[in-house]
C-alpha positions as CSV (number, residue, x, y, z in Angstrom):
1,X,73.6,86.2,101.4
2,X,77.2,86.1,99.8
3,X,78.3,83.2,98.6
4,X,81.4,83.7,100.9
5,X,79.6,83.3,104.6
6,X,81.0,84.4,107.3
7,X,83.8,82.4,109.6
8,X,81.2,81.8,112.2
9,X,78.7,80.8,109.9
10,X,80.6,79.1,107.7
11,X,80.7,75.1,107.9
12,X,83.9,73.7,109.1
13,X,84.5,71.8,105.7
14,X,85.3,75.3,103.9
15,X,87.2,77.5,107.0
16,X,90.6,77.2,108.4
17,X,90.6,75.2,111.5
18,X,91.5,75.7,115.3
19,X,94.2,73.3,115.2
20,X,97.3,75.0,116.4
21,X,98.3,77.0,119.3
22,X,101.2,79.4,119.6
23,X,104.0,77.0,119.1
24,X,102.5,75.8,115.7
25,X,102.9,79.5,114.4
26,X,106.6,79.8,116.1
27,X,107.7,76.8,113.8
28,X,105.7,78.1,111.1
29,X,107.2,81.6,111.5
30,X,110.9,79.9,112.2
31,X,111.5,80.2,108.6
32,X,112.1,83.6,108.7
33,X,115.8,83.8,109.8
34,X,116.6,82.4,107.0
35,X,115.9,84.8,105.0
36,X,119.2,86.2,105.9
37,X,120.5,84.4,103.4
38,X,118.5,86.3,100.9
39,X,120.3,89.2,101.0
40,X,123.4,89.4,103.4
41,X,125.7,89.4,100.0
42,X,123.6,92.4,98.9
43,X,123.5,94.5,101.7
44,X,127.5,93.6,102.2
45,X,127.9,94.8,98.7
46,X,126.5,98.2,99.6
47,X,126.8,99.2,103.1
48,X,130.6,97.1,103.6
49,X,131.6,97.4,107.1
50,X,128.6,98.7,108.5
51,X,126.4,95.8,107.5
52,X,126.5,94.2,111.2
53,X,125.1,97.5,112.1
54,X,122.4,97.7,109.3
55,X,121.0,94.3,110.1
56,X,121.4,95.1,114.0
57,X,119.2,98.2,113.9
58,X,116.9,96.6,111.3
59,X,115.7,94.5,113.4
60,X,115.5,95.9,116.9
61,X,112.7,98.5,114.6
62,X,111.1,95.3,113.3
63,X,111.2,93.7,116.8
64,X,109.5,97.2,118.4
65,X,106.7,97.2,115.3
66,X,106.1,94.1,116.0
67,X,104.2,95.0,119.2
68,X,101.6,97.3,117.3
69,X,100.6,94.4,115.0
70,X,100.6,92.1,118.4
71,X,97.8,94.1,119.8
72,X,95.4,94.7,116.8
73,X,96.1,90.8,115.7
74,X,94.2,90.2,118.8
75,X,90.9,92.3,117.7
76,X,90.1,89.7,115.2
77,X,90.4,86.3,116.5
78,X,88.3,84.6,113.6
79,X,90.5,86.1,111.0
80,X,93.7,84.9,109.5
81,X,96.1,86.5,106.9
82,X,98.2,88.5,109.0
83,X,98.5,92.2,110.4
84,X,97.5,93.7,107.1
85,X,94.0,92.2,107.0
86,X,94.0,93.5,110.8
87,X,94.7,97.1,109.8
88,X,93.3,97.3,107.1
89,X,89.8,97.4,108.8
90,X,91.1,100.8,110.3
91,X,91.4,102.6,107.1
92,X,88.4,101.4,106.0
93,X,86.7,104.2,107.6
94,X,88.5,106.4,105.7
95,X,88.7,105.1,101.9
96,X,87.4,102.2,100.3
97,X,90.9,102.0,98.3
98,X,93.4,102.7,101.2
99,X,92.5,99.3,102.7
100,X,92.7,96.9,100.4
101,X,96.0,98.4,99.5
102,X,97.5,97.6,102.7
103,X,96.2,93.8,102.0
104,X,97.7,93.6,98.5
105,X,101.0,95.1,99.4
106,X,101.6,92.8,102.2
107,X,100.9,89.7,99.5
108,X,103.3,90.8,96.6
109,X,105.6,91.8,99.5
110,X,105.8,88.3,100.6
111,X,104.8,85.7,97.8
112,X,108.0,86.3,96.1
113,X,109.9,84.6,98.9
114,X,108.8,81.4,97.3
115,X,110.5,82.3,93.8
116,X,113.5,84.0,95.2
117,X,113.9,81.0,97.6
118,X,113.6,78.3,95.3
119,X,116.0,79.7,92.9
120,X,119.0,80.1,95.5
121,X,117.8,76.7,96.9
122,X,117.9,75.3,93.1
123,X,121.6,77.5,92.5
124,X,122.6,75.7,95.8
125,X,121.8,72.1,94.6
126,X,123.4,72.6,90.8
127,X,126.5,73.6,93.1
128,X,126.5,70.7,95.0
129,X,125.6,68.1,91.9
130,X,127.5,70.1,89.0
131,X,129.8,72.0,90.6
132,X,131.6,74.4,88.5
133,X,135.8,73.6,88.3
134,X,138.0,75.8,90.3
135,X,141.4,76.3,88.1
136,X,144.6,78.3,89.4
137,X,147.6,79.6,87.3
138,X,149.3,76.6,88.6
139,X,146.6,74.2,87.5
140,X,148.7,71.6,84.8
141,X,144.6,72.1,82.6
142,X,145.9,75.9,82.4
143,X,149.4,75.4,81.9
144,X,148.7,73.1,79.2
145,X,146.0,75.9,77.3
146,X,148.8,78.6,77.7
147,X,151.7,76.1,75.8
148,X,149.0,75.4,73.6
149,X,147.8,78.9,73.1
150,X,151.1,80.9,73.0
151,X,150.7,84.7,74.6
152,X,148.0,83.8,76.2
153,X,147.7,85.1,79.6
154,X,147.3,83.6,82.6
155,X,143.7,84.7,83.5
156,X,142.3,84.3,79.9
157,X,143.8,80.7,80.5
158,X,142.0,80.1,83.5
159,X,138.6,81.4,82.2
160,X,139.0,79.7,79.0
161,X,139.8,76.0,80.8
162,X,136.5,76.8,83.1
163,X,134.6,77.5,80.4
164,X,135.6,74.0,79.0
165,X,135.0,72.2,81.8
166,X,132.1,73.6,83.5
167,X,129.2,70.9,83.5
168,X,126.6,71.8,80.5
169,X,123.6,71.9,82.6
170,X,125.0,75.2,83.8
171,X,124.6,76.8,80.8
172,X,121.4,75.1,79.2
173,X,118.5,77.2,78.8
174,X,115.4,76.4,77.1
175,X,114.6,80.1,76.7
176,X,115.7,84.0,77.8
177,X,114.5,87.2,76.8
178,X,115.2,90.5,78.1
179,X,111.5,92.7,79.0
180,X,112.2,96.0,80.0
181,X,114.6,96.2,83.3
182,X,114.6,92.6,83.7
183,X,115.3,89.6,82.3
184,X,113.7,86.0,82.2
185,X,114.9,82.5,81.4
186,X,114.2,79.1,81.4
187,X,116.8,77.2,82.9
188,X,117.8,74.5,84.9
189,X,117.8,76.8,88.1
190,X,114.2,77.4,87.1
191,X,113.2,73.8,86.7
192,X,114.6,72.8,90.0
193,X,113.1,75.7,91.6
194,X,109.6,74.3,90.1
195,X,110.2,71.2,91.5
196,X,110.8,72.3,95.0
197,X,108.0,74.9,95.0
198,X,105.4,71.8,94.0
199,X,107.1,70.1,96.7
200,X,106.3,72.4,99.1
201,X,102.7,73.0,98.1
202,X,101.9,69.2,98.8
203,X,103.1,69.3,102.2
204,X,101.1,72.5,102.6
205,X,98.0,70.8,101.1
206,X,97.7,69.0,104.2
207,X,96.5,71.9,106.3
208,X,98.2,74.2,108.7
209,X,98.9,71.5,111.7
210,X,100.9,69.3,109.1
211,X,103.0,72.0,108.3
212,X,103.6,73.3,111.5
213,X,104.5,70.0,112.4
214,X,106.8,69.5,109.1
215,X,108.0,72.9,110.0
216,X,109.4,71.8,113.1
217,X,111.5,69.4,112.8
218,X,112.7,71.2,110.0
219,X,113.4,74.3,112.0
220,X,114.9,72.3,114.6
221,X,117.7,70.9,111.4
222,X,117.9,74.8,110.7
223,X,118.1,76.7,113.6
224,X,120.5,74.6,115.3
225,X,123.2,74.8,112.1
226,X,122.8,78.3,112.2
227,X,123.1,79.2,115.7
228,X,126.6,76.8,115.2
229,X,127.6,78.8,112.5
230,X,126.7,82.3,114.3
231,X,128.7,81.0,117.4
232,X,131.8,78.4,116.7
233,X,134.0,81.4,114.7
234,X,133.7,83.5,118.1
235,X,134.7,80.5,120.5
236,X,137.4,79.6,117.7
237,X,139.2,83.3,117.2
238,X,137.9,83.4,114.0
239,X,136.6,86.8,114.4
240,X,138.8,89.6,113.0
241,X,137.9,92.7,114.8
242,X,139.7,94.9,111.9
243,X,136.8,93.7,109.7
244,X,134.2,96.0,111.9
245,X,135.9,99.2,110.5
246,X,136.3,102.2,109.2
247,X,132.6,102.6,110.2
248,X,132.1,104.5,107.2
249,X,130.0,104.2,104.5
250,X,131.4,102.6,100.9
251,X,132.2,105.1,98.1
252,X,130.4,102.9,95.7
253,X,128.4,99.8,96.0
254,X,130.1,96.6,95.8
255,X,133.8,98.2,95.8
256,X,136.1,97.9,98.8
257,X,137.1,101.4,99.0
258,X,136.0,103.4,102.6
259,X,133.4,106.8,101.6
260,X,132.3,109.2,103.7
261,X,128.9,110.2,105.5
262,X,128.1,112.3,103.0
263,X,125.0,112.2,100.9
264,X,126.1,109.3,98.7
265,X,127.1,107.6,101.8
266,X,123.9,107.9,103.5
267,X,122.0,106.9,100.5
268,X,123.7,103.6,100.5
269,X,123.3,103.2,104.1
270,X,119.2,104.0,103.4
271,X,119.3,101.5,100.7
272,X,120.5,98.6,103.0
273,X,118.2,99.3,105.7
274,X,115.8,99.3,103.2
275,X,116.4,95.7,102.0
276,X,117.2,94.2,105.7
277,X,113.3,95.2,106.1
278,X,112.1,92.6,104.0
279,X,113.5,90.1,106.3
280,X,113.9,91.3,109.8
281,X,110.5,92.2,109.8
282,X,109.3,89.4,108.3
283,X,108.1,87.5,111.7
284,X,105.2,89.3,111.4
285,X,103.9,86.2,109.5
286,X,103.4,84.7,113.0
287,X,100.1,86.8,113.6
288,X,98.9,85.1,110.0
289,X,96.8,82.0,111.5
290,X,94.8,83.9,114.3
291,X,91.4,81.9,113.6
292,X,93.7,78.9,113.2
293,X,94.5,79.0,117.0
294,X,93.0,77.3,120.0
295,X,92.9,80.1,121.9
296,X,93.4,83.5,120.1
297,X,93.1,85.8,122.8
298,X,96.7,84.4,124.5
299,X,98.3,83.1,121.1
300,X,98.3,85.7,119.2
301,X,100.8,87.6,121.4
302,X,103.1,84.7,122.3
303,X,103.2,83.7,118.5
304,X,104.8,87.3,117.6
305,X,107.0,87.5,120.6
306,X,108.9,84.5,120.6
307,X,109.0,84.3,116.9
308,X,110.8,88.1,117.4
309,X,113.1,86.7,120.2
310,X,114.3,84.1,117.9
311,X,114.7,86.6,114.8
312,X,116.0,88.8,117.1
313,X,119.0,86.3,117.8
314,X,119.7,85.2,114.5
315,X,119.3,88.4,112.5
316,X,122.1,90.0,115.2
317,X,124.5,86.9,115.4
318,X,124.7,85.2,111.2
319,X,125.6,88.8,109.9
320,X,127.8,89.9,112.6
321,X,130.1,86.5,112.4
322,X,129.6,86.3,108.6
323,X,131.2,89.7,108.0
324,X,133.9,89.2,111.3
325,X,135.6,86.0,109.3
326,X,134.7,87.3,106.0
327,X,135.8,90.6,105.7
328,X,135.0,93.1,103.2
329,X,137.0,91.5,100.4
330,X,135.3,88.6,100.7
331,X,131.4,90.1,101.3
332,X,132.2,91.6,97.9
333,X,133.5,88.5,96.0
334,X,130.9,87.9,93.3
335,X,129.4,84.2,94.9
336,X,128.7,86.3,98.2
337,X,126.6,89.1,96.3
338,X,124.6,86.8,94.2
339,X,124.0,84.8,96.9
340,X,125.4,81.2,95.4
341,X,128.1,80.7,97.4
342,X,126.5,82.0,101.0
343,X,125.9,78.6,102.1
344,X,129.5,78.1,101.0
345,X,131.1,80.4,102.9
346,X,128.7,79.5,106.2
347,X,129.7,76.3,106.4
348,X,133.0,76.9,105.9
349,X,133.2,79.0,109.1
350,X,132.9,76.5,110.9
351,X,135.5,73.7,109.8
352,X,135.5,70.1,109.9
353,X,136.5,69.2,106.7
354,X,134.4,68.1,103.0
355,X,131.8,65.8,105.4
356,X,130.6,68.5,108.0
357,X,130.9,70.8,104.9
358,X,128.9,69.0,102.5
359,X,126.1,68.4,105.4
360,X,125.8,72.1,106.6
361,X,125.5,73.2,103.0
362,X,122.4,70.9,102.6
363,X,121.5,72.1,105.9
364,X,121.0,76.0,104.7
365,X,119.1,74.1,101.5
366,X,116.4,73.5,104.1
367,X,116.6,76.9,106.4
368,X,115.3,78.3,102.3
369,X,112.6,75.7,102.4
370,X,111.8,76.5,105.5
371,X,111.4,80.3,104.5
372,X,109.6,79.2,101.7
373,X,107.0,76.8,103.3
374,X,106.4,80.3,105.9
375,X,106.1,82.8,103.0
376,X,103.0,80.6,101.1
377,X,101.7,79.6,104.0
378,X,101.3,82.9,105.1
379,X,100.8,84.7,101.8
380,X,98.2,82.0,100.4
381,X,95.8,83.3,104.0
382,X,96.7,87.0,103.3
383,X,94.5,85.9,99.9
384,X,92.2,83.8,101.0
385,X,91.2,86.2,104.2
386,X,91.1,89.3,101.6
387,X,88.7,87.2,99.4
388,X,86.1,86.5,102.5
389,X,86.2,89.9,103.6
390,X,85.7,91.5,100.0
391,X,88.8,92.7,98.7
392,X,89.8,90.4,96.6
393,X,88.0,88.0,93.7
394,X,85.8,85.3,95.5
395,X,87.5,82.2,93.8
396,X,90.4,82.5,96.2
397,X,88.1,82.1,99.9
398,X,87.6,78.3,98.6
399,X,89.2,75.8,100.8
400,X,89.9,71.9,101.0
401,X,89.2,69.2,103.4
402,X,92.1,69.9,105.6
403,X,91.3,73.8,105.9
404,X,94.1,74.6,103.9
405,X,93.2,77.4,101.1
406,X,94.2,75.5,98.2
407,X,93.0,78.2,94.9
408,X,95.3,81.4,96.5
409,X,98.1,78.4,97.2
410,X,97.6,77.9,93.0
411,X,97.6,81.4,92.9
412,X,100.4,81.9,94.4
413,X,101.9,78.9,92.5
414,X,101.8,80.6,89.3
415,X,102.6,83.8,90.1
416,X,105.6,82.7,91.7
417,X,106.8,80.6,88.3
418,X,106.3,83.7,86.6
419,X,108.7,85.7,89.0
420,X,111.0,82.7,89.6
421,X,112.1,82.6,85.8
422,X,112.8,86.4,85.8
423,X,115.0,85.8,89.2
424,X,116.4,82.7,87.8
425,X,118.5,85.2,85.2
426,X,120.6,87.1,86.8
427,X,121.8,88.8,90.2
428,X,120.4,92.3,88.6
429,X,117.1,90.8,88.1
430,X,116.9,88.9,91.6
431,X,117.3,92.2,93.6
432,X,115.1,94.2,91.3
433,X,112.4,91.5,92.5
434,X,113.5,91.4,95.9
435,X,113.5,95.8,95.8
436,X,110.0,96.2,94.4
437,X,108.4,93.3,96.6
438,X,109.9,95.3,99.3
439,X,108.1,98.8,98.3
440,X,105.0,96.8,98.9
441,X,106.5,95.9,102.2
442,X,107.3,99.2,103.6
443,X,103.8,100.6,102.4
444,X,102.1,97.7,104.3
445,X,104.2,98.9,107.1
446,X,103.5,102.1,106.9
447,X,99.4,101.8,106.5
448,X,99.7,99.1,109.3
449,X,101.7,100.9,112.4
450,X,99.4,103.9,111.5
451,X,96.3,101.7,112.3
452,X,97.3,101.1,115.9
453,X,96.6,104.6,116.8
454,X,93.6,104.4,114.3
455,X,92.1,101.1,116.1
456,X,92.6,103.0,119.4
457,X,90.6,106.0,119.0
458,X,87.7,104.6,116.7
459,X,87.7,101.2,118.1
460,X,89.3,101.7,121.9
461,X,86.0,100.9,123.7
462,X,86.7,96.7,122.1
463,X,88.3,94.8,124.9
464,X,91.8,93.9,123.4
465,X,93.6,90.2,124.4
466,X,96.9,92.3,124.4
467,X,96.9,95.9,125.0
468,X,100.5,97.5,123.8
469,X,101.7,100.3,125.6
470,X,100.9,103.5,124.1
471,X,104.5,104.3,123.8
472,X,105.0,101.8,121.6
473,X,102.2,102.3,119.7
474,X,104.0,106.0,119.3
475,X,107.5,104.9,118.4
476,X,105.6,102.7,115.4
477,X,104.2,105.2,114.3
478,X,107.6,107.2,113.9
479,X,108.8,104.3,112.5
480,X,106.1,104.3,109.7
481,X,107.6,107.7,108.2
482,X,111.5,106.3,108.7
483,X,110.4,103.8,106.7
484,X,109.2,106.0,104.0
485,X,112.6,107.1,104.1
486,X,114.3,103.9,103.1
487,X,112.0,103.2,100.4
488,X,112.4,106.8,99.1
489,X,116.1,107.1,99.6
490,X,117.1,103.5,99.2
491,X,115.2,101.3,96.2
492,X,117.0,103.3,93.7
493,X,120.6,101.5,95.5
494,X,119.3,98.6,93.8
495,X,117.4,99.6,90.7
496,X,116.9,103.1,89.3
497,X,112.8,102.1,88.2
498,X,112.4,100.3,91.8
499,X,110.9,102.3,93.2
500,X,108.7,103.3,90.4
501,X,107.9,99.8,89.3
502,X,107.0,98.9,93.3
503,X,104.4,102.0,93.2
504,X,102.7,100.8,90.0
505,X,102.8,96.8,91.2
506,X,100.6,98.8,94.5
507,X,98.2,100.9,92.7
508,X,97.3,97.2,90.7
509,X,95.1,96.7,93.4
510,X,92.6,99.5,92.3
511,X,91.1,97.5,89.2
512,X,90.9,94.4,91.0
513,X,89.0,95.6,94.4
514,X,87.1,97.2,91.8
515,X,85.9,94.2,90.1
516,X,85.6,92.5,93.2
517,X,83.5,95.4,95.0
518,X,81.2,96.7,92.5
519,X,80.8,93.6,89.7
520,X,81.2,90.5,92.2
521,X,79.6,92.4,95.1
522,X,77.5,95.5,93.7
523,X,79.2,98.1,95.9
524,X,78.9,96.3,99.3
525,X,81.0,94.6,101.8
526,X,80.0,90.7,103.1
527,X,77.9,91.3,106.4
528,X,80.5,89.4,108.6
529,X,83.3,91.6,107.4
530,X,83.2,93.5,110.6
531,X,81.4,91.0,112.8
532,X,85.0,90.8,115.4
533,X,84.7,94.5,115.8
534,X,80.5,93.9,117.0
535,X,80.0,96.5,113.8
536,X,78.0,96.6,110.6
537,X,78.7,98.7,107.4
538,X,76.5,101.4,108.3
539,X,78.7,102.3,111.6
540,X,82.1,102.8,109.0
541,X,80.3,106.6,108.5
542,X,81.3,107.5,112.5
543,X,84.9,108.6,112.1
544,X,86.2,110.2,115.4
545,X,89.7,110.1,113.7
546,X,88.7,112.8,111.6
547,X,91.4,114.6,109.2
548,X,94.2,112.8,111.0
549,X,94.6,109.3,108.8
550,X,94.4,112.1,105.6
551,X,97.3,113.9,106.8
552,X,99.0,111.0,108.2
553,X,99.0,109.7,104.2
554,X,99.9,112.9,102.5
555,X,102.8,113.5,105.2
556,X,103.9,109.7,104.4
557,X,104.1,110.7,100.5
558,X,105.4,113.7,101.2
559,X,108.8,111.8,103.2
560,X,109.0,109.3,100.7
561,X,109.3,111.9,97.8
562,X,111.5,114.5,99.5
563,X,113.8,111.4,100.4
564,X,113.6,110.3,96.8
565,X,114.6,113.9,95.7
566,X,117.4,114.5,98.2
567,X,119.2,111.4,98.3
568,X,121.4,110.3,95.4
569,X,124.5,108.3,94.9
């Protein structure tokens, strides 16, 4: 027997335990609006006025998706990790290699919340402790330079006296270098994005019930601001209507001037939807602590559909009031697109002078740790479930005395410093992060609504908690090859070797189910693997899907090339 036993026969000192119910994983999964925050400035920056509209539709797909991974969450109530572990069981029919794609994909899709979290959150606090001087032409600092400094102008005057006075600490750095489209430093955004993360993995050390329980009352301090911000500028006339048009797309990315819905234009709108995916579908997490819940069979469903109603809310209202006071002038200003000064701007939406100010911007501080405790509590179980059911190494299943998987939370750890000194460099290497993470993304997508329809016809005779609709189960798997579309069509909007680089950072997987499979296991799956589904390894050879998930795959790399080809800016 594998050293790894199964979740029934494992003792309870090294499994997850039962301890929540539904409403632990809502507050868990609450930190998923504010991911917003990740990349409003972005998509602002290249889809301008329709970016209400972007984030709109973004979601209503997620929140329809959501209902295939509802249904096959509920086929495996002794398994945690999320919807990719769930489906990846239906490809495994199929190829040994397809399924542990769809696991691997989903983790380097969400782990790098944690880095490109902290390092807003860290960007957020060195504006609140060292802010950096705002100087005018007026300013008696800049009048003084340019009688100092005759023929001078005016704007070289006001960088130079900012330069002069801009706290050091926002220009130390221990160490940059530039590797290949990317660069990395170590500064003091990194540091204090260290700090935080450690922070955050002691409060998740405790086990899922203490962080759903520390999540709460930190969603409650989150939610609340935001719904205030989303909803005081419409009560208070704040909301410029001429800001909703031309409903055009831009002519280039991150300049104010109206294009055209011409191919350029549609491959900037592609590109936004394609980044909005990374966070409105992001609720998905909920599903993650399955054999974590009291009663499976009724959680599962309720943890994804409120967790979707909530997203649902935010994800519509925060972009659509952001961009109504803002405008597209100010969605472009440079703060906005890097994401530095989004906090900023929220809070000042909403009045009340330096006080109320001050206090909502250490508000949104939170809503990022909150997104941050979700993403490595959700991503540390997509390792640790991978690892019991053999596709990943058998160091990450261990788990401590509170049931909380403590070796793929280190794992995570370090991975994440690695990727939080490259996103601690620059806006450039943030969003090629955020664009390749999201490749993995839309290819867990993709394998996953496809294994709805998969579970049905090889598995269909397994009584299912939650049985979606079959129309819905249809309209995900349309959505699977719209998706391919984005990816194809939009990850070059936000870095020409995106979509490349994602591709590669997928096919990593191969060498390390490899080692996993046929050193660590000699070629077989743990017994228990399929023990939800009543099946044993030797059933896997019945395939009454036949051809279908083959074609489905080629057809799915097919779209995403054609789209690749045909749209260009």
């Amino acid at each position: 027997m594998s050293s790894i036993s199964t979740a029934l026969e494992q003792p309870a000192e090294s499994k997850l335990h039962r301890n929540i119910d539904w409403r632990g994983a809502f507050w868990v999964a609450s930190g998923v609006p504010a991911l917003v925050l990740f990349s409003i400035g972005g998509i602002a920056g290249t889809t301008g006025t329709l970016a209400f509209l972007i984030w709109t539709a973004s979601m209503i797909m997620g929140f329809l998706q959501s209902f295939t991974y509802a249904e096959i969450a509920g086929l495996f109530p002794n398994k945690s990790g999320g919807a990719s572990i769930y489906g990846a069981t239906a490809w495994l029919r199929y190829s040994k290699f397809i399924a542990p794609l769809s696991v691997w994909c989903n983790w380097f899709a969400w782990s790098p919340v944690l880095s490109l979290g902290c390092s807003i959150a860290a960007a957020y606090i060195l504006n609140a402790l060292a802010p950096v001087p705002l100087f005018t032409d007026a300013s008696p600092d800049v009048v003084a330079y340019i009688a100092a400094h005759a023929g001078t102008s005016a704007a070289d005057a006001v960088t130079a006296v900012t330069a002069a006075a801009t706290p050091a600490i926002r220009n130390w750095t221990l160490f940059s270098h530039t590797l290949g489209p990317v660069s990395f430093t170590f500064n003091a955004t990194f540091f204090i994005g260290a700090v935080l993360m450690l922070i955050i993995f002691s409060i998740q050390h405790r086990g899922i019930l203490g962080t759903a329980n520390v999540q709460k009352y930190i969603g409650l301090l989150v939610i609340i601001p935001m719904l205030i911000v989303g909803v005081v500028p419409i009560f208070t006339g704040q909301i410029n209507w001429a800001n909703f048009s031309p409903l055009v797309p831009l002519a280039a990315a991150y300049a104010p001037e109206p294009g055209s819905w011409n191919i350029a234009g549609w491959t900037l709108v592609f590109g936004g939807m394609f980044i909005a995916a990374w966070s409105t579908y992001g609720f998905e997490t909920a599903v993650c602590y399955t054999s974590e819940f009291k009663n499976p069979g009724t959680d599962t469903f309720k943890a994804i559909f409120y967790s979707g109603l909530l997203c649902m809310l935010l994800f519509i209202l925060v972009p659509f009031t952001f961009q109504g006071v803002l405008g597209l002038n100010g969605m472009l200003a440079t703060p906005i697109v890097d994401g530095s000064g989004v906090a900023d701007a929220l809070a000042g939406m909403v009045g009340g002078g330096h006080l109320i100010h001050s206090l909502l911007v250490m508000l949104m501080i939170l809503a990022l740790v909150l997104c941050i405790m979700t993403a490595m509590a959700g991503s540390s179980r997509t390792l640790y479930q991978g690892s019991v059911d053999g596709w990943l190494p058998r160091y990450l299943s261990h788990v401590n005395e509170h049931g909380a998987p403590t070796r793929a939370m280190w794992t995570d750890l370090c991975f994440n410093l690695i990727v939080l000194a490259i996103a601690s460099a620059d806006a450039t290497s943030f969003f090629f992060i955020l664009a390749v993470s999201n490749c993995g993304y839309i290819i867990f997508n993709f394998l996953n609504l496809n294994a709805g329809w998969i579970h049905r016809i090889d598995n269909g005779h397994i009584a299912r908690p939650w049985k979606a609709p079959s129309w819905l189960l249809g309209i995900g798997a349309i959505f699977a090859y719209v998706n391919a579309i984005f990816m194809g069509a939009g990850a070059k909007v936000w870095n020409p070797m995106a979509l490349w680089a994602g591709l590669i950072t997928a096919a990593l997987i191969i060498p390390v189910f490899c080692y996993r499979h046929y050193i660590q296991d000699g070629g077989k799956f743990p017994p228990h693997m399929l023990a939800d589904l009543g099946m044993t390894s030797s059933d896997l050879a019945v395939k009454k899907a036949g051809i279908l998930p083959y074609l489905t795959l080629i057809a799915g790399v097919a779209v995403m090339l054609i789209a690749n080809w045909l749209f260009v800016i």
